[in-house]
N, CA, C and O atoms as a CHARMM CRD file, in Angstrom:
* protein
*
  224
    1    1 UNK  N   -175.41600  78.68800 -11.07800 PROA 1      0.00000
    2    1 UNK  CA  -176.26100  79.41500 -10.13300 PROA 1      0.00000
    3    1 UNK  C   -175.48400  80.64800  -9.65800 PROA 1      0.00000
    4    1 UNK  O   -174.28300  80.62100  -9.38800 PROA 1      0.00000
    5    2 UNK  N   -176.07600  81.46500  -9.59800 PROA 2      0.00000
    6    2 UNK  CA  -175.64300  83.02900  -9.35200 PROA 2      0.00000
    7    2 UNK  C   -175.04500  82.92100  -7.65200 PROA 2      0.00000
    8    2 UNK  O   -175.10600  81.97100  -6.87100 PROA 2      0.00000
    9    3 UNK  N   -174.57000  84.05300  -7.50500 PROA 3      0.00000
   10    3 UNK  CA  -174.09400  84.50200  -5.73800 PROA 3      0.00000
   11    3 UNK  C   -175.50800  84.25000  -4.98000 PROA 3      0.00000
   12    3 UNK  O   -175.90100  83.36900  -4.21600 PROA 3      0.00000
   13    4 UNK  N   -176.07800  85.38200  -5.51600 PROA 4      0.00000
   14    4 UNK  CA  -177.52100  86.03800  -5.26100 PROA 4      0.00000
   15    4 UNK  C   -179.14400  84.70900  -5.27300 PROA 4      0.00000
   16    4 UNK  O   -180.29600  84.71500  -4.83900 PROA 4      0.00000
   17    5 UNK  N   -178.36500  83.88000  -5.95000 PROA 5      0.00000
   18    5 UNK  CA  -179.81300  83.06600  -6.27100 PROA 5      0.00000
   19    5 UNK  C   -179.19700  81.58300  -5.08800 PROA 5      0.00000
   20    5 UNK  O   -180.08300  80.88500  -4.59600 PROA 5      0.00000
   21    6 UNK  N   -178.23000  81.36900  -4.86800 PROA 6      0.00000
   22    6 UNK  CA  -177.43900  79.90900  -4.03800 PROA 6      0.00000
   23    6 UNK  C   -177.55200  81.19600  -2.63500 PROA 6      0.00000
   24    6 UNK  O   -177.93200  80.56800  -1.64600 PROA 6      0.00000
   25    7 UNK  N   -177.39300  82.39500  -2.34000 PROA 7      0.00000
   26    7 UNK  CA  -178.03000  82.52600  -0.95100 PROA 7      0.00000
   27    7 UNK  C   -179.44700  83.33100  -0.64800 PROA 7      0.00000
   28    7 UNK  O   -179.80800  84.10200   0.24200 PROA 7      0.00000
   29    8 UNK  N   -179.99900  82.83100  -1.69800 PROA 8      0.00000
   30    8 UNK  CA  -181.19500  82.65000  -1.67100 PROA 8      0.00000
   31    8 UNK  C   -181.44400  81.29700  -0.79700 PROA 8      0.00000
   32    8 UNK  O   -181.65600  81.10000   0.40000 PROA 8      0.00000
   33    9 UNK  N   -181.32100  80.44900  -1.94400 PROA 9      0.00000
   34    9 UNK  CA  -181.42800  79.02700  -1.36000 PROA 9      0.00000
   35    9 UNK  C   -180.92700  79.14600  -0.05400 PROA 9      0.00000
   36    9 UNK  O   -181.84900  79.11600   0.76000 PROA 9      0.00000
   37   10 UNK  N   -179.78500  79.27300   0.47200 PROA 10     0.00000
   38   10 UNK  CA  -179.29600  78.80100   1.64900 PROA 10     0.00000
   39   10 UNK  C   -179.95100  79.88000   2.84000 PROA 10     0.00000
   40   10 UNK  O   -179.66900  79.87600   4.03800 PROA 10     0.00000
   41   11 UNK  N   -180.68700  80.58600   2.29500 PROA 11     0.00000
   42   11 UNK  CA  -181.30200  81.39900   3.59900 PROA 11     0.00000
   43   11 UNK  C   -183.07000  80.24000   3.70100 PROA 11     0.00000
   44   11 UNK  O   -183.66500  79.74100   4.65600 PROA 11     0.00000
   45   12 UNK  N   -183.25800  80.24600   2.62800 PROA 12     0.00000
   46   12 UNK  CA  -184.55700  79.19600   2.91800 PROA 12     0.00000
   47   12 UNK  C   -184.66300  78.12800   3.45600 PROA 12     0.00000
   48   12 UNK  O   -185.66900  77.61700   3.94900 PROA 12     0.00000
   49   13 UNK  N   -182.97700  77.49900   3.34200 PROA 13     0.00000
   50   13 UNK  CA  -183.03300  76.26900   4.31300 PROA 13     0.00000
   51   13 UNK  C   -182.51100  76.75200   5.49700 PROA 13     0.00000
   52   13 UNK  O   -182.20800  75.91700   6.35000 PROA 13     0.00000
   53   14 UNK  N   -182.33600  77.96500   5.73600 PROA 14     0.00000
   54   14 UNK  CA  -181.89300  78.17600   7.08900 PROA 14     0.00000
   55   14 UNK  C   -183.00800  78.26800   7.99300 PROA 14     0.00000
   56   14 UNK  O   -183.09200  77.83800   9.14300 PROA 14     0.00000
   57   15 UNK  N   -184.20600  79.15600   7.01000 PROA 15     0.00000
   58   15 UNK  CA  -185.65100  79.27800   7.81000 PROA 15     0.00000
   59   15 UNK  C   -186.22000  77.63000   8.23000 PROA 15     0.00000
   60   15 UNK  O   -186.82900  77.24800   9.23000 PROA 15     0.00000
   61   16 UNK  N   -185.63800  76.71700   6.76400 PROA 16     0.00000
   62   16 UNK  CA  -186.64700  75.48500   7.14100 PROA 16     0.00000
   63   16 UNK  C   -185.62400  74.77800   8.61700 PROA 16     0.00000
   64   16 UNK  O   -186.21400  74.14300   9.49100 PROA 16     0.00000
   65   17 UNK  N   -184.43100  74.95900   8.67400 PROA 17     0.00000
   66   17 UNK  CA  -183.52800  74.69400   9.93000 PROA 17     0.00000
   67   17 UNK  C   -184.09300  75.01300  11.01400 PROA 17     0.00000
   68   17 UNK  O   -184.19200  74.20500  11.93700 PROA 17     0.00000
   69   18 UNK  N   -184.72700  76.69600  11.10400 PROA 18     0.00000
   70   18 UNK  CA  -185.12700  77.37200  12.39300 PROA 18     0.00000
   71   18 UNK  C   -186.80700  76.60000  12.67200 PROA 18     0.00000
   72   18 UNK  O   -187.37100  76.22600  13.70000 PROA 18     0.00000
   73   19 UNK  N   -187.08000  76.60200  11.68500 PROA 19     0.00000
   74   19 UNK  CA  -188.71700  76.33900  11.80500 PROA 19     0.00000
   75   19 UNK  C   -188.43000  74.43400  11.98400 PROA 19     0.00000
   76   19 UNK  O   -189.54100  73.92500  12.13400 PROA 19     0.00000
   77   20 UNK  N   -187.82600  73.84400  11.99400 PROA 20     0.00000
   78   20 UNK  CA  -187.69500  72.51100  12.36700 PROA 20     0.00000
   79   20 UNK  C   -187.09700  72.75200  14.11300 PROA 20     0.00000
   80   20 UNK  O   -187.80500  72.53500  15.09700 PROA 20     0.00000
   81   21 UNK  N   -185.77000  73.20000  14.16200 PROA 21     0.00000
   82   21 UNK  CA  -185.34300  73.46000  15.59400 PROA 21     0.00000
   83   21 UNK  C   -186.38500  73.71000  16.79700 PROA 21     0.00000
   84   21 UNK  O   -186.32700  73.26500  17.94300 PROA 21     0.00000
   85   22 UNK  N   -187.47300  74.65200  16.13900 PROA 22     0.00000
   86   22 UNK  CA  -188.42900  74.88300  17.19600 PROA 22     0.00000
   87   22 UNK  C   -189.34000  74.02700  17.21700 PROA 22     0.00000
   88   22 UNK  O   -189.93700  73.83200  18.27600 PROA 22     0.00000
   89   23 UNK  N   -189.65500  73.33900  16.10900 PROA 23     0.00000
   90   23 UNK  CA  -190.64300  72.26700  16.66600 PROA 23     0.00000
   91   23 UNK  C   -190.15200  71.36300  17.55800 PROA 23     0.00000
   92   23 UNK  O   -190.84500  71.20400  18.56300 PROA 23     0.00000
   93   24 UNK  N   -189.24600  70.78600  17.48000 PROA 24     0.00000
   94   24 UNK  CA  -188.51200  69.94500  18.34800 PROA 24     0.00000
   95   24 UNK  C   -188.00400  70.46500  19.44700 PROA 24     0.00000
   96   24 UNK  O   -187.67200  69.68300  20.33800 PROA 24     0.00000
   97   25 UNK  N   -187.84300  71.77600  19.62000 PROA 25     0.00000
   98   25 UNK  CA  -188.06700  72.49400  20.82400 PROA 25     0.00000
   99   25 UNK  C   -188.93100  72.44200  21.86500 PROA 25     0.00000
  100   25 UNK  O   -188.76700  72.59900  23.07500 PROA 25     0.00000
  101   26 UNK  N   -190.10400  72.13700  21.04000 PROA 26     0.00000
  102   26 UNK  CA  -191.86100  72.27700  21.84900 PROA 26     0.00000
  103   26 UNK  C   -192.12200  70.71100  21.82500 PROA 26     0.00000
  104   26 UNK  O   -193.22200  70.24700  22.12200 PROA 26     0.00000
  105   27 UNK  N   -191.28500  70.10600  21.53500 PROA 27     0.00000
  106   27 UNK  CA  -192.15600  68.36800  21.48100 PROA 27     0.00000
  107   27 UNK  C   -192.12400  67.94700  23.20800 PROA 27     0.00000
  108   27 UNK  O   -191.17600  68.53400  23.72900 PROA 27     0.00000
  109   28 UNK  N   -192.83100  67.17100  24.12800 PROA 28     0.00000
  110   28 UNK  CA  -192.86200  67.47500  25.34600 PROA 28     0.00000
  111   28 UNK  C   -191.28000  66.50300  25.41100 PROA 28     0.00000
  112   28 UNK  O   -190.56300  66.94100  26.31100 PROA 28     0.00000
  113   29 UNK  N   -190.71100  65.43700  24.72200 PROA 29     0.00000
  114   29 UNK  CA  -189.21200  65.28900  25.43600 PROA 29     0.00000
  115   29 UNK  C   -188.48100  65.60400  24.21000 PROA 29     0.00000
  116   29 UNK  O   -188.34900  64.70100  23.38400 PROA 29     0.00000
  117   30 UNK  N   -187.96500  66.81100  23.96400 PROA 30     0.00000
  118   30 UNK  CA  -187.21300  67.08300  22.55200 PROA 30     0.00000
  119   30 UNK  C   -186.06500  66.27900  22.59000 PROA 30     0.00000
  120   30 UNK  O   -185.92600  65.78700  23.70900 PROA 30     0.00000
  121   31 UNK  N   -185.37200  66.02500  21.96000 PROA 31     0.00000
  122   31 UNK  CA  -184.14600  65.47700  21.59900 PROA 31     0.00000
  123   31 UNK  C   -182.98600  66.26700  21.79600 PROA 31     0.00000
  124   31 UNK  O   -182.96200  67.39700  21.30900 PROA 31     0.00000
  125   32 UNK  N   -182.01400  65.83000  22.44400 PROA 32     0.00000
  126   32 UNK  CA  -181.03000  66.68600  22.52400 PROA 32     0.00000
  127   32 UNK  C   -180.02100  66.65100  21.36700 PROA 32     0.00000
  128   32 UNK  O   -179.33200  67.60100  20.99600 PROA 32     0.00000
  129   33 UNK  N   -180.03900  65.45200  20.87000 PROA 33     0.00000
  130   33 UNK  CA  -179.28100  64.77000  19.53100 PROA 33     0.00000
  131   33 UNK  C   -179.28000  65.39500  18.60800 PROA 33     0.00000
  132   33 UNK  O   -178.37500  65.77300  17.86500 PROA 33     0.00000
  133   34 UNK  N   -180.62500  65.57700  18.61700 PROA 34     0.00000
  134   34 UNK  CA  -181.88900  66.04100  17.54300 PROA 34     0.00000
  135   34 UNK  C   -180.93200  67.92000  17.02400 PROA 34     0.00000
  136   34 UNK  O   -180.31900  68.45600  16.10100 PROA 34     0.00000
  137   35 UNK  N   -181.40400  68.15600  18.31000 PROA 35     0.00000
  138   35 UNK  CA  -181.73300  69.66300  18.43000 PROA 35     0.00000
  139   35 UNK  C   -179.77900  70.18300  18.13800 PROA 35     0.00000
  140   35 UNK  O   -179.44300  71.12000  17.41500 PROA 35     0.00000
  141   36 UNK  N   -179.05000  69.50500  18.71900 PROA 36     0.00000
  142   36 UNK  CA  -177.81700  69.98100  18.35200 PROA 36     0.00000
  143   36 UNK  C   -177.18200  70.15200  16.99900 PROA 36     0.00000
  144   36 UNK  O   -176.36800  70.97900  16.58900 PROA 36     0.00000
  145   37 UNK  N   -177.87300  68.98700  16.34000 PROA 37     0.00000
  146   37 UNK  CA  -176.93500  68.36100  15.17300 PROA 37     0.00000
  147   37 UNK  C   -178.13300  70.04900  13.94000 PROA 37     0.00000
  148   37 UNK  O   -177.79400  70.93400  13.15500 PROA 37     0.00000
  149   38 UNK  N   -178.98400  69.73900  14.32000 PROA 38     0.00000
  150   38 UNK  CA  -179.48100  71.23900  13.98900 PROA 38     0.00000
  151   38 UNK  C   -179.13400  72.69900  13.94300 PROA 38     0.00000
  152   38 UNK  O   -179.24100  73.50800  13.02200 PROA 38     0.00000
  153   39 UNK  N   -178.46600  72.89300  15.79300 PROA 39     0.00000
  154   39 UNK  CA  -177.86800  74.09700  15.33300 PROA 39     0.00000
  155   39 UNK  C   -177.07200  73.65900  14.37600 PROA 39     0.00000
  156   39 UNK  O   -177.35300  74.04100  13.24000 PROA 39     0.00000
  157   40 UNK  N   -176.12500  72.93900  14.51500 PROA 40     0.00000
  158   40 UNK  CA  -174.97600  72.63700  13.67400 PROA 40     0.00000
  159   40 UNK  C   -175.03100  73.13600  12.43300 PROA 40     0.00000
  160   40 UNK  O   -174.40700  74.08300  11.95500 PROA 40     0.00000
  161   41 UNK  N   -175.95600  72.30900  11.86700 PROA 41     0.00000
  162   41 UNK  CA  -176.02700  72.53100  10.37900 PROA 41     0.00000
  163   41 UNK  C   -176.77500  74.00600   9.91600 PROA 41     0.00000
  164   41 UNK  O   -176.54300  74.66900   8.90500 PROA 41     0.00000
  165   42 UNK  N   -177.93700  74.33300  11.22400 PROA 42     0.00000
  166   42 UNK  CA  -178.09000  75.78500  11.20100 PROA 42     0.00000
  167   42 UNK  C   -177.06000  76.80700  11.16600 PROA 42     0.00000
  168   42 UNK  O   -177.46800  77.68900  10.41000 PROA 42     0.00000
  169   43 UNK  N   -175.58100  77.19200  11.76400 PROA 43     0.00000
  170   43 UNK  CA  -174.88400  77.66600  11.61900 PROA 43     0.00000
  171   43 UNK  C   -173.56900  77.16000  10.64000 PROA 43     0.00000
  172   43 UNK  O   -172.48200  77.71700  10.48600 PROA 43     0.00000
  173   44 UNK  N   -173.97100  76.17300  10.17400 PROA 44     0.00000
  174   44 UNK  CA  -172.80200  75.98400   8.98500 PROA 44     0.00000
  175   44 UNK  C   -173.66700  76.66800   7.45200 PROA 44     0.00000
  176   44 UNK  O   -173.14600  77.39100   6.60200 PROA 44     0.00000
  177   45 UNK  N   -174.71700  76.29500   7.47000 PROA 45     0.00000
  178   45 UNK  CA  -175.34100  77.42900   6.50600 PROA 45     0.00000
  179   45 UNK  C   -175.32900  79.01300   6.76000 PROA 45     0.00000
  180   45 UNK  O   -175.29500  79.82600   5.83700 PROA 45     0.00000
  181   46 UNK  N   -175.35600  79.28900   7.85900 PROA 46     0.00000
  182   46 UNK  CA  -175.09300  80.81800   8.16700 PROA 46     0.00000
  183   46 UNK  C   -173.93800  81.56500   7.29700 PROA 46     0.00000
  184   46 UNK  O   -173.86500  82.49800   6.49700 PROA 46     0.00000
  185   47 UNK  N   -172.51300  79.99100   8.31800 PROA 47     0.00000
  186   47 UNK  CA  -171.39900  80.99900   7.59900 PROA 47     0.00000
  187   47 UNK  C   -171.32500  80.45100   5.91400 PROA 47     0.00000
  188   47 UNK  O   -170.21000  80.76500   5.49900 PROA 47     0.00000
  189   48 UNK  N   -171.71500  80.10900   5.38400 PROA 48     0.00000
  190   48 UNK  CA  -171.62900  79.71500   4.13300 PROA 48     0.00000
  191   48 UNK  C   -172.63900  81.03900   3.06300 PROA 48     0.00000
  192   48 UNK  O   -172.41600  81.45900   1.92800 PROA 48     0.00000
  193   49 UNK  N   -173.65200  81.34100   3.96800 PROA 49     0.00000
  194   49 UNK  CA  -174.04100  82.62600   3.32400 PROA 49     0.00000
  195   49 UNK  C   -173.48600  83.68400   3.40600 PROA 49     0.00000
  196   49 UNK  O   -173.51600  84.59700   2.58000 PROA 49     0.00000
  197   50 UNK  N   -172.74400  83.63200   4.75100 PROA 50     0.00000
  198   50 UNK  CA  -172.07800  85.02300   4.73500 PROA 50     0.00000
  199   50 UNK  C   -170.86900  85.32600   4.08400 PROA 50     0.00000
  200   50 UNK  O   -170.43800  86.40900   3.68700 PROA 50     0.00000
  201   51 UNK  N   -170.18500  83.70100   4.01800 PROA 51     0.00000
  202   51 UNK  CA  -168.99800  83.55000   3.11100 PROA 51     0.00000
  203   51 UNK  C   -169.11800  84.29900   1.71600 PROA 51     0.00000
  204   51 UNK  O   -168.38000  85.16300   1.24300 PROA 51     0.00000
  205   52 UNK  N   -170.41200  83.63700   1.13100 PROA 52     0.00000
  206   52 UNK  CA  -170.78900  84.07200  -0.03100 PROA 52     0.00000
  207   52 UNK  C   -171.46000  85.31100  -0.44700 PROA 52     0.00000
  208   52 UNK  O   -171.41900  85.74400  -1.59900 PROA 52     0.00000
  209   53 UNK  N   -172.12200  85.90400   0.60000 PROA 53     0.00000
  210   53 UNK  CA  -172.26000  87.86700   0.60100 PROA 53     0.00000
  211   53 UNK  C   -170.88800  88.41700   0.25800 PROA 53     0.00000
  212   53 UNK  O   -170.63300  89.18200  -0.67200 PROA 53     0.00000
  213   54 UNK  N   -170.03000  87.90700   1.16200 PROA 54     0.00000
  214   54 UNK  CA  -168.22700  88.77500   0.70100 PROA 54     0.00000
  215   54 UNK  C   -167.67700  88.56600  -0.20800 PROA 54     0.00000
  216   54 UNK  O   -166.60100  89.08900  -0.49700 PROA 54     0.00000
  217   55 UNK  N   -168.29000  87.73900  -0.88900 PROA 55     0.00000
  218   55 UNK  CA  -168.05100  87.53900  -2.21300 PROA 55     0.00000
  219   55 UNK  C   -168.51800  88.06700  -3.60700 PROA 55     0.00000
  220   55 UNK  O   -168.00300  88.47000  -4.65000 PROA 55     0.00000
  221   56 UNK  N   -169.34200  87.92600  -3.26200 PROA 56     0.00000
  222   56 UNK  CA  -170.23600  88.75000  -4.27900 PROA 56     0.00000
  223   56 UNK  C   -170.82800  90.03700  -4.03500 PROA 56     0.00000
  224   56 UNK  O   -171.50600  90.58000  -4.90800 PROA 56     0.00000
């Protein structure tokens, strides 16, 4: 898989990260568990794309 085509991928699961975070945002008792372990993995894909922009 190319630079270009793996942060592809990893920007689409970043959208499906953001677009999950907010639902559970709006649920009337969101999860705090929930919602953290989300950013989490929302910003470990971040730097993993950006890792891989300086790379390629």
């Amino acid at each position: 898989m190319s630079y270009e085509a793996r942060i592809n991928s990893l920007k689409s699961r970043h959208a499906r990260l953001d677009a999950r975070l907010f639902d559970e945002d709006r649920r009337p008792l969101p999860d705090a568990g929930t919602i953290r372990r989300l950013k989490l993995e929302k910003l470990r894909v971040k730097e993993e794309i950006e890792r891989l922009a300086r790379l390629g």
